[in-house]
VODREN-420974 format. One line per field, with one value per atom (N, C-alpha, C): residue number from 1; residue in three letters; atom name; x, z, y negated. Coordinates in steps of 0.001 Angstrom, whole numbers. Last residue first. Layout:
<atoms>
nr	(NUM	...)
rest	(ALA	...)
atom	(CA	...)
xx	(X	...)
zz	(Z	...)
yy	(Y	...)
</atoms>
This chain:
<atoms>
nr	(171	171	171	170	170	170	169	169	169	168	168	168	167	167	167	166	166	166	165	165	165	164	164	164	163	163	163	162	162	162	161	161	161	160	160	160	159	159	159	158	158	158	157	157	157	156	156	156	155	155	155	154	154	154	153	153	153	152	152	152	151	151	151	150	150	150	149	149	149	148	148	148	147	147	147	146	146	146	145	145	145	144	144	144	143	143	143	142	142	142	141	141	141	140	140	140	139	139	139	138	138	138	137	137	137	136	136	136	135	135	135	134	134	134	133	133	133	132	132	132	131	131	131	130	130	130	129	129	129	128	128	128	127	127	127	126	126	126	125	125	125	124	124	124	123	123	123	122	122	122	121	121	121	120	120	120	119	119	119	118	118	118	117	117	117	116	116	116	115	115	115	114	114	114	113	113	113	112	112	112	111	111	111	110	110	110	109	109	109	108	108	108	107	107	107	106	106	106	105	105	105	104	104	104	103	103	103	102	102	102	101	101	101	100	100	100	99	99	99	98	98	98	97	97	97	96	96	96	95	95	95	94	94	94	93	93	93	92	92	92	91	91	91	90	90	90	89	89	89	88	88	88	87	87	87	86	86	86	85	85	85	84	84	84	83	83	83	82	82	82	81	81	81	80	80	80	79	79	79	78	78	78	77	77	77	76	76	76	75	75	75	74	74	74	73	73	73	72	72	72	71	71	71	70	70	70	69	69	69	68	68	68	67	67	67	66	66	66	65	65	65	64	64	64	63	63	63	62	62	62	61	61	61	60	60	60	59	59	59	58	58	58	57	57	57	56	56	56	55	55	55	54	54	54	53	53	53	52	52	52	51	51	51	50	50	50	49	49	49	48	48	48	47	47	47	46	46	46	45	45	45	44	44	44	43	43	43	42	42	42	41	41	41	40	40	40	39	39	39	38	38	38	37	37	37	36	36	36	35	35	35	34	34	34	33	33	33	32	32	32	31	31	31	30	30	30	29	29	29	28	28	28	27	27	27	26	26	26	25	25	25	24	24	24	23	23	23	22	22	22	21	21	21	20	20	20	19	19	19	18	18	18	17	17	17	16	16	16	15	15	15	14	14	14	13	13	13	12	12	12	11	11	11	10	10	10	9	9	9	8	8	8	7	7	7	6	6	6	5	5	5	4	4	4	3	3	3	2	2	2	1	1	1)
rest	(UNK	UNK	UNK	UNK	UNK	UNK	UNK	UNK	UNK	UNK	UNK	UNK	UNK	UNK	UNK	UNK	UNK	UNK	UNK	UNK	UNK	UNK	UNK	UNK	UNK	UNK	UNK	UNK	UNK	UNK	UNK	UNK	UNK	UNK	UNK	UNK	UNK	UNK	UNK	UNK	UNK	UNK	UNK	UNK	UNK	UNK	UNK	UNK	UNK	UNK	UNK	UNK	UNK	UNK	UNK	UNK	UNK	UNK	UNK	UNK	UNK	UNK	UNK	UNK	UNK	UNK	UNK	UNK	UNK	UNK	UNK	UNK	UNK	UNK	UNK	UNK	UNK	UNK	UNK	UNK	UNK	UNK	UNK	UNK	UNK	UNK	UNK	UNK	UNK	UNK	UNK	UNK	UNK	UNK	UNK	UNK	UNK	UNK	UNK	UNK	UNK	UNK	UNK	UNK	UNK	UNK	UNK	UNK	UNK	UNK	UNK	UNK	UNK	UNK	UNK	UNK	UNK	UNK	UNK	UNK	UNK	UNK	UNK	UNK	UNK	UNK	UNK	UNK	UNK	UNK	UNK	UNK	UNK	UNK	UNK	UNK	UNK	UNK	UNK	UNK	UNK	UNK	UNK	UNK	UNK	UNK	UNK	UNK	UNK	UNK	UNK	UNK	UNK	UNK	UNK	UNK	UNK	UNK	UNK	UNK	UNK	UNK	UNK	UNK	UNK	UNK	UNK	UNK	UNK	UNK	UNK	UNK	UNK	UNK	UNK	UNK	UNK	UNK	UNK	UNK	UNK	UNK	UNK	UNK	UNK	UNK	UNK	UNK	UNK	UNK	UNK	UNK	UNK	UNK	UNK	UNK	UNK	UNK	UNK	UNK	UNK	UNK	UNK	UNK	UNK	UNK	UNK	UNK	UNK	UNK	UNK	UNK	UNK	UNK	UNK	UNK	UNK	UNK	UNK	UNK	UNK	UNK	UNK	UNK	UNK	UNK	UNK	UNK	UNK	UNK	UNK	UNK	UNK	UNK	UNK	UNK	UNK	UNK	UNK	UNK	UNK	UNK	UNK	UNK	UNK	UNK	UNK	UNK	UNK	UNK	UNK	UNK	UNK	UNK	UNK	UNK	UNK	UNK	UNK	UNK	UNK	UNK	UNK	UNK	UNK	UNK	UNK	UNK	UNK	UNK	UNK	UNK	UNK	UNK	UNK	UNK	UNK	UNK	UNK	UNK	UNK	UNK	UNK	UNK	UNK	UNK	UNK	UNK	UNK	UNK	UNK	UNK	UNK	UNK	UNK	UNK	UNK	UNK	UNK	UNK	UNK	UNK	UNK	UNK	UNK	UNK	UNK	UNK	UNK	UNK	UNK	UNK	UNK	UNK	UNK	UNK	UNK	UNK	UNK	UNK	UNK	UNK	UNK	UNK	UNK	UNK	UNK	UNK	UNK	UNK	UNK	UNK	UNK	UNK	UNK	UNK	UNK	UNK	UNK	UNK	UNK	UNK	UNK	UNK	UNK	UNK	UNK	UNK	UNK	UNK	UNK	UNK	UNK	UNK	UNK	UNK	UNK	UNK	UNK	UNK	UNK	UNK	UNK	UNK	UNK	UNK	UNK	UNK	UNK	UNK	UNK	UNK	UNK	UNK	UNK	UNK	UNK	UNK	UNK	UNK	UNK	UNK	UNK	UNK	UNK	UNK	UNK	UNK	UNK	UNK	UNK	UNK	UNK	UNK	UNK	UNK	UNK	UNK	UNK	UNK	UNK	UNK	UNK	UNK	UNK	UNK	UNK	UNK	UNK	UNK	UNK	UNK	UNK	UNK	UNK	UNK	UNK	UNK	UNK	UNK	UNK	UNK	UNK	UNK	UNK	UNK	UNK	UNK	UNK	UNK	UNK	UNK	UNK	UNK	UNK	UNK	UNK	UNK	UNK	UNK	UNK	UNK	UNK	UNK	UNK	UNK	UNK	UNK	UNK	UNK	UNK	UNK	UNK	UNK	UNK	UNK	UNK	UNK	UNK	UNK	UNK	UNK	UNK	UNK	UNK	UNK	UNK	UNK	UNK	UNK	UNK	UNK	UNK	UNK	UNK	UNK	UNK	UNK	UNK	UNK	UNK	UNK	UNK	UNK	UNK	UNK	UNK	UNK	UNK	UNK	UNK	UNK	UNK	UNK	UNK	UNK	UNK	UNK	UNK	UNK	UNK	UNK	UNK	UNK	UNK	UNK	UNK	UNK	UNK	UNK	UNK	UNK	UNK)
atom	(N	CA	C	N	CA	C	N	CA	C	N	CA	C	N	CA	C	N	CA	C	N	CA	C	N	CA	C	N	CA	C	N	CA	C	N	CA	C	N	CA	C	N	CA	C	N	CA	C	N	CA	C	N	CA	C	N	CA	C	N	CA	C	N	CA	C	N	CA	C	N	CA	C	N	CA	C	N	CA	C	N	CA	C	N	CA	C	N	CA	C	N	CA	C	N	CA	C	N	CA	C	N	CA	C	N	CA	C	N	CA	C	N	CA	C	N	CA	C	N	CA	C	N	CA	C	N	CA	C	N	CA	C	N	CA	C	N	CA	C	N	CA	C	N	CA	C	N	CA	C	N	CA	C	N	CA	C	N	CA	C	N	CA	C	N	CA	C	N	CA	C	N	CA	C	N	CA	C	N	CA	C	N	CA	C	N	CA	C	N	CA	C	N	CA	C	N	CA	C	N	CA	C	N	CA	C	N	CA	C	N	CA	C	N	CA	C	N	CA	C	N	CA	C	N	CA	C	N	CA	C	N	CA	C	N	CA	C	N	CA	C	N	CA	C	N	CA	C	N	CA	C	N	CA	C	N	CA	C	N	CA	C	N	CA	C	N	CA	C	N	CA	C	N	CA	C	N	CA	C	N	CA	C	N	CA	C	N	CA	C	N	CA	C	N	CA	C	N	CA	C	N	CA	C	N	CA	C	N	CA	C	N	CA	C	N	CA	C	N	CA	C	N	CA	C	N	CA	C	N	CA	C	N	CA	C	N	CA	C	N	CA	C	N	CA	C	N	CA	C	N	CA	C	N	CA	C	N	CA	C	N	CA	C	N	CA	C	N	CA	C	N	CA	C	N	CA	C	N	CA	C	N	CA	C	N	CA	C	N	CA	C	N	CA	C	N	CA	C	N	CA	C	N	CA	C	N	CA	C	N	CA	C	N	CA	C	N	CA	C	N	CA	C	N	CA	C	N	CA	C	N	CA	C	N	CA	C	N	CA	C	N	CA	C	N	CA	C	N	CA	C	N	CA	C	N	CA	C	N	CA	C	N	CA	C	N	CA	C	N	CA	C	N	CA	C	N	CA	C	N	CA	C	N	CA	C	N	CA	C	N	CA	C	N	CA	C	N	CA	C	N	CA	C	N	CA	C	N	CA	C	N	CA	C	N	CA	C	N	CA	C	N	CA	C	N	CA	C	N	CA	C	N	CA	C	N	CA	C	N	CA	C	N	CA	C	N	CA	C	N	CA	C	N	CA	C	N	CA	C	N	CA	C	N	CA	C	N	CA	C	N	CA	C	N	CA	C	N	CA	C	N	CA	C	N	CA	C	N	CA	C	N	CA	C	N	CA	C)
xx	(4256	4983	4510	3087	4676	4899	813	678	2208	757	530	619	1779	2818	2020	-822	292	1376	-2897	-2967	-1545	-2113	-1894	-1888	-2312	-1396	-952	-5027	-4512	-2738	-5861	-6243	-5430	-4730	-4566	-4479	-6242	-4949	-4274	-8795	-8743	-6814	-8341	-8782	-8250	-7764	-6965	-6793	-10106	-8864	-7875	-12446	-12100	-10713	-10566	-10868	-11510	-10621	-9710	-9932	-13711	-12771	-11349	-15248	-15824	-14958	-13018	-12844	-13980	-13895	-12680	-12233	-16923	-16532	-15036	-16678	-17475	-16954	-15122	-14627	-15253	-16879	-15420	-15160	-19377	-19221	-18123	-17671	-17887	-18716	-17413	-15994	-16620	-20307	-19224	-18022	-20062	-20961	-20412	-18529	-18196	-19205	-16805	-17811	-18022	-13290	-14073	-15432	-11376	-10752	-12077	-11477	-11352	-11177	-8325	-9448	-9749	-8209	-7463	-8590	-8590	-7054	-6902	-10592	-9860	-8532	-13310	-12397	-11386	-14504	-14971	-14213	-12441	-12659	-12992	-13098	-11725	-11300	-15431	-15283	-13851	-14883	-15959	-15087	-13566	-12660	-13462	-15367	-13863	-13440	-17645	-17341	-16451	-15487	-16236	-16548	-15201	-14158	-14314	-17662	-16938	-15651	-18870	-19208	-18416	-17375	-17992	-18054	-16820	-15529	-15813	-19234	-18582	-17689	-19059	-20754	-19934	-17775	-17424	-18245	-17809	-16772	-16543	-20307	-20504	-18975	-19454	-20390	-20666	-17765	-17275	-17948	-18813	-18677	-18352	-16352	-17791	-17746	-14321	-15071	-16393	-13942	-13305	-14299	-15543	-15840	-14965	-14667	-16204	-16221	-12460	-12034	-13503	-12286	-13112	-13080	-11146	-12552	-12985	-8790	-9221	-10745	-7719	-7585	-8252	-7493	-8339	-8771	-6148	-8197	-8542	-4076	-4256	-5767	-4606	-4362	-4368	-4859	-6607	-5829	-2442	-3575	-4414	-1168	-586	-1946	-2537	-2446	-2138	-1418	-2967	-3611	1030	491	-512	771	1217	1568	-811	-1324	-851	1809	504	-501	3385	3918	2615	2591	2169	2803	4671	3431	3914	5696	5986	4727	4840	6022	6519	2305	3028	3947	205	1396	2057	-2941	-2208	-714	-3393	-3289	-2444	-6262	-4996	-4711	-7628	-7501	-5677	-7076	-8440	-8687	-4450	-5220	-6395	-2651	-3777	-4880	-1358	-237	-1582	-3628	-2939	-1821	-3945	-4869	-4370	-1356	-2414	-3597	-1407	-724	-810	-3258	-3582	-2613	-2631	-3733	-3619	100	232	-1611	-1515	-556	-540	-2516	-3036	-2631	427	-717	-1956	1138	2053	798	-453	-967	40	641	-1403	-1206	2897	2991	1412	2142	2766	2877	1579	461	970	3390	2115	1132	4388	5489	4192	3175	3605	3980	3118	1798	2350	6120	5511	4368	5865	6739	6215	3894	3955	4472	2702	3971	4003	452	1964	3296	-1717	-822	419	-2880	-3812	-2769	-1046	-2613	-2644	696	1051	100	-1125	-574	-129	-1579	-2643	-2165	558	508	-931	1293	2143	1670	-896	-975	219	-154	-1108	-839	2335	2472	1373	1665	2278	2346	-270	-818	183	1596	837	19	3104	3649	2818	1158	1465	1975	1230	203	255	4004	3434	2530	3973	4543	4007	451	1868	2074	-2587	-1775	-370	-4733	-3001	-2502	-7469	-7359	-5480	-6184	-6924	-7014	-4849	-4067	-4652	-6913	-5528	-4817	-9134	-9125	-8178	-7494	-8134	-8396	-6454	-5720	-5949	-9261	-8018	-7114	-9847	-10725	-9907	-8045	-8268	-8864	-8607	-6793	-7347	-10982	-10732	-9298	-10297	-11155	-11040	-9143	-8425	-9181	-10474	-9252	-8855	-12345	-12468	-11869	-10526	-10896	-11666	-9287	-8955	-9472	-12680	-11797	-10530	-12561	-13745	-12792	-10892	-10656	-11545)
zz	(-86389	-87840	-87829	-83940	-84232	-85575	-85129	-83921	-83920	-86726	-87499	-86385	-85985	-87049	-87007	-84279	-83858	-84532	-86191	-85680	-84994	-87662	-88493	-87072	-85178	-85751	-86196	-85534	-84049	-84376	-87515	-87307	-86186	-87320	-89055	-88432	-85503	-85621	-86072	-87055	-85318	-85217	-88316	-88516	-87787	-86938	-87863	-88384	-85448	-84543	-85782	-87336	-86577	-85675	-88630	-89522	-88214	-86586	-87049	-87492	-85572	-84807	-85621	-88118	-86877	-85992	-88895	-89926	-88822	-87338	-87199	-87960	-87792	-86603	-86366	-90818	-89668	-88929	-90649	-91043	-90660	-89490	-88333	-89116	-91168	-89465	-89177	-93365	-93557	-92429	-91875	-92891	-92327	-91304	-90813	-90839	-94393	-93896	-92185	-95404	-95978	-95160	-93623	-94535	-94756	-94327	-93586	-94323	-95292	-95364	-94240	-98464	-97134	-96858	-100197	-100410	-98639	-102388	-101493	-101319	-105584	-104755	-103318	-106673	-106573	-105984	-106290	-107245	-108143	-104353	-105025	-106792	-102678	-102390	-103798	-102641	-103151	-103084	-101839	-103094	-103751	-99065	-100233	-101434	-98548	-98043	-99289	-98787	-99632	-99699	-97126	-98507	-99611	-94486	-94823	-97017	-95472	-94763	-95605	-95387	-96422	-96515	-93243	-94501	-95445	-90684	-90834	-92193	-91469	-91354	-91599	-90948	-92415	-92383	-88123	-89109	-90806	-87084	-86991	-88089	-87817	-88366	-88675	-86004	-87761	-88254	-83794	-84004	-85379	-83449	-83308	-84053	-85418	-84295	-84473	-87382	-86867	-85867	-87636	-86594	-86627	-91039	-89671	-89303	-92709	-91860	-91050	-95239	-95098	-93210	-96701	-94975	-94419	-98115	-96729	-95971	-100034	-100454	-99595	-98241	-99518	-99831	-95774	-95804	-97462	-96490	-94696	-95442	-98550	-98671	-98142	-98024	-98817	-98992	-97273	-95962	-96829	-99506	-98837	-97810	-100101	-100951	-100365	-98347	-98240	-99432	-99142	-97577	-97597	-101600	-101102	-100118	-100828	-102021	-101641	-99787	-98978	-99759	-102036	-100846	-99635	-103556	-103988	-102670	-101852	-102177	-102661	-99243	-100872	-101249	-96934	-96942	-98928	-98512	-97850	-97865	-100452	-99468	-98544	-103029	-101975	-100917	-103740	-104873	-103891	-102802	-103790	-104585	-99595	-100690	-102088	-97080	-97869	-98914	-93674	-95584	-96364	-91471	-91951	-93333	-90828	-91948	-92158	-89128	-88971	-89734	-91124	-90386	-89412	-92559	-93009	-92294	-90302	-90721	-91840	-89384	-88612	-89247	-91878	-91663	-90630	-91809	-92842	-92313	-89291	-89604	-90156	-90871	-89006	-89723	-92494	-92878	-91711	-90694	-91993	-92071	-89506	-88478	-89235	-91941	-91251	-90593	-92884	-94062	-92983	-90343	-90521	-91631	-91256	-90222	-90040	-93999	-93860	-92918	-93589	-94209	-93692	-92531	-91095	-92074	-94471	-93163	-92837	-96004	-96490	-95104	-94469	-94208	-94823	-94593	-93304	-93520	-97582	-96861	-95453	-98099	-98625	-97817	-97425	-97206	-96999	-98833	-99284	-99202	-100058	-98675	-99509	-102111	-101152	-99948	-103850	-104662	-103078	-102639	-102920	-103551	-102155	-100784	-101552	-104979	-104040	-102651	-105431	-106562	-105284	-103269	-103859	-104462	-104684	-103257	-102720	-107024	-107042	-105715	-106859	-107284	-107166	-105009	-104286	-105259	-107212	-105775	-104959	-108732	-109687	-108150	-107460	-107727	-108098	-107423	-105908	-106126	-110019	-109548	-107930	-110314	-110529	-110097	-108604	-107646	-108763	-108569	-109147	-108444	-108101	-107440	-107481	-110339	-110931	-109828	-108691	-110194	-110636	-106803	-106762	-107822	-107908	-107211	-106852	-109982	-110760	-109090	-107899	-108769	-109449	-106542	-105940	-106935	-108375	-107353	-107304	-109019	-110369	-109658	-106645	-107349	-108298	-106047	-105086	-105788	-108316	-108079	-106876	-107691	-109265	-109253	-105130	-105218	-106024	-105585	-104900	-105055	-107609	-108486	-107220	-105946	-106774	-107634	-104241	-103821	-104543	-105987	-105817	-104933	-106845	-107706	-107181	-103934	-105019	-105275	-104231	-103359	-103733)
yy	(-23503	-24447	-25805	-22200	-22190	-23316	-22021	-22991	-23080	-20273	-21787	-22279	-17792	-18451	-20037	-17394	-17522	-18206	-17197	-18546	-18460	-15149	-16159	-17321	-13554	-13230	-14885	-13447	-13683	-13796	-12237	-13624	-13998	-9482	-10703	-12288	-8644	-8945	-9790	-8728	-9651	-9795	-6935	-7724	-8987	-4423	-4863	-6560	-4138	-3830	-4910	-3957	-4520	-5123	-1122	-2423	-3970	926	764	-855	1225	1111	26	1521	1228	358	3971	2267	1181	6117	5756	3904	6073	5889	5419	7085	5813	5172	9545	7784	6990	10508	10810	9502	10613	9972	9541	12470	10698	9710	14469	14006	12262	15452	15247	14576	15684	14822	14509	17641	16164	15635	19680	19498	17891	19686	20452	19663	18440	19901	20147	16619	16971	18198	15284	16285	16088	12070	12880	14150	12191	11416	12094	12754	13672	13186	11223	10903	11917	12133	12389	12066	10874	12033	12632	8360	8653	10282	7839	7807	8008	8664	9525	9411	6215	8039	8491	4292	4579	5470	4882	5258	5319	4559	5723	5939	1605	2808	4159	173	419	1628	1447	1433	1226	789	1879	1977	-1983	-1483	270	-3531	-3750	-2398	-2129	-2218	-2410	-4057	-2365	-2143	-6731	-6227	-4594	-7031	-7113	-6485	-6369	-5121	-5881	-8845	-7597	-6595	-11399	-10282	-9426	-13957	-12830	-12275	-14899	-15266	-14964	-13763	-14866	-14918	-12642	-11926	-12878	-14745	-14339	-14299	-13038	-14413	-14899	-11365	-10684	-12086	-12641	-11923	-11746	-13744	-13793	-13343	-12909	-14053	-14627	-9746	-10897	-11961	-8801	-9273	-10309	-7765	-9607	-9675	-5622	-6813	-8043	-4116	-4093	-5527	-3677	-5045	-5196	-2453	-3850	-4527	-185	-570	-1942	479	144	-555	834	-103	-655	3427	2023	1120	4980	4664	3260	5070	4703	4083	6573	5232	4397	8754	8213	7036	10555	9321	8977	13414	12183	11381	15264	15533	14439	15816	14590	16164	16874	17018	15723	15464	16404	15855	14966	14300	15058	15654	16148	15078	15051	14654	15604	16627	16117	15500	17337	18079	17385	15465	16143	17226	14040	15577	16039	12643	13607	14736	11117	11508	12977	9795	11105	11533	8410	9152	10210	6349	7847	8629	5109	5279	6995	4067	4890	5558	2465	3451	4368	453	1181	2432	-172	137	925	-1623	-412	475	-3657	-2505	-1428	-5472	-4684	-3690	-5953	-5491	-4850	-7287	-5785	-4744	-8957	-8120	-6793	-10589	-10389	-9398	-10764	-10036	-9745	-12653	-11359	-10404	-14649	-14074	-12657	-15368	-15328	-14463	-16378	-15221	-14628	-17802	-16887	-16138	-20819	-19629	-18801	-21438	-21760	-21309	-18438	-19227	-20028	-16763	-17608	-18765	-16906	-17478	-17911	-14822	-15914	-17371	-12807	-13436	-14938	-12060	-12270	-13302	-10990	-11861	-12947	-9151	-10095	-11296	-7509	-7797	-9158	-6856	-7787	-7838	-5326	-6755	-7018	-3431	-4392	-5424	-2064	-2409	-3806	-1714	-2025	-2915	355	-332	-1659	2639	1558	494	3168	2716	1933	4080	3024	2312	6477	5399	3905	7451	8020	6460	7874	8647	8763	7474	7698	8366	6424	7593	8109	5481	6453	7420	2765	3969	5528	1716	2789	3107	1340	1854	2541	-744	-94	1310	-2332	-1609	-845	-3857	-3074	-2216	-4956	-3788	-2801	-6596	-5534	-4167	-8355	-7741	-6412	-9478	-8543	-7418	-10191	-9434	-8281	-12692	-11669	-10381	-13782	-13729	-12090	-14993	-14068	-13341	-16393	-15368	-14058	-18454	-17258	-16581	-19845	-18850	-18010	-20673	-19510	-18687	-22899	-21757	-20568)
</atoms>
């Protein structure tokens, strides 16, 4: 089990990386087959946890998506939510149960605490990348993500889990 979680990780990171730097539908593309490739490494049934990623990478998505008809991030050369981005959305949800399954049945104030930090420096570092822009001063910028991945990544989390135990008490 290690190994695929380290297997999920290397697939999160490679994602992670060509959707930020490319921004193009491959690169999402490139996101749903490892996120794919990931769901299927970690569950026998596949199909079911796929649905339950999807229904957490939506709520993700809902997420950027006020975040963007809000102006607080921009994303260059888009006319629609990113295909790249709801790539992204569906690999970061094959984490729960892979590289992050760590955080099952932590606390709350460890999930906000993980969720603040990594959140926040993802926005940065995807900032600093050139994938998305802010539109006011960056220190500010990277509280409001604090506070919003604080919130959001807990919330998400707890879903995942509340979710899975639902399908496994049903099978």
């Amino acid at each position: 089990m290690l190994l695929i979680k380290i297997i999920n990780f290397i697939l999160f990171q490679i994602g992670w990386v060509t959707a930020l730097y490319f921004n193009t539908w491959w690169s999402g593309l490139i996101c749903l087959l490892f996120a794919i490739t990931n769901f299927r490494l970690l569950f026998l049934h596949s199909v079911p946890n796929l649905l339950i990623g999807c229904l957490i990478a939506s709520l993700g998505m809902l997420n950027d998506a006020l975040l963007l008809w809000h102006d607080v991030i921009s994303i260059r050369s888009i006319s629609s939510f990113p295909f790249w981005l709801a790539g992204l959305w569906l690999l970061f949800t094959s984490t729960f149960d892979g590289c992050l399954s760590w955080l099952n049945n932590k606390s709350l104030v460890l999930l906000s605490f993980v969720g603040a930090i990594g959140g926040a420096t993802s926005y940065y570092a995807g900032c600093k990348i050139g994938a998305i822009n802010y539109h006011f001063w960056h220190l500010p910028d990277f509280v409001f993500f604090a506070l919003n991945w604080a919130l959001l990544f807990p919330a998400l989390f707890r879903l995942n889990s509340l979710l899975k135990a639902e399908f496994n008490s049903g099978t």
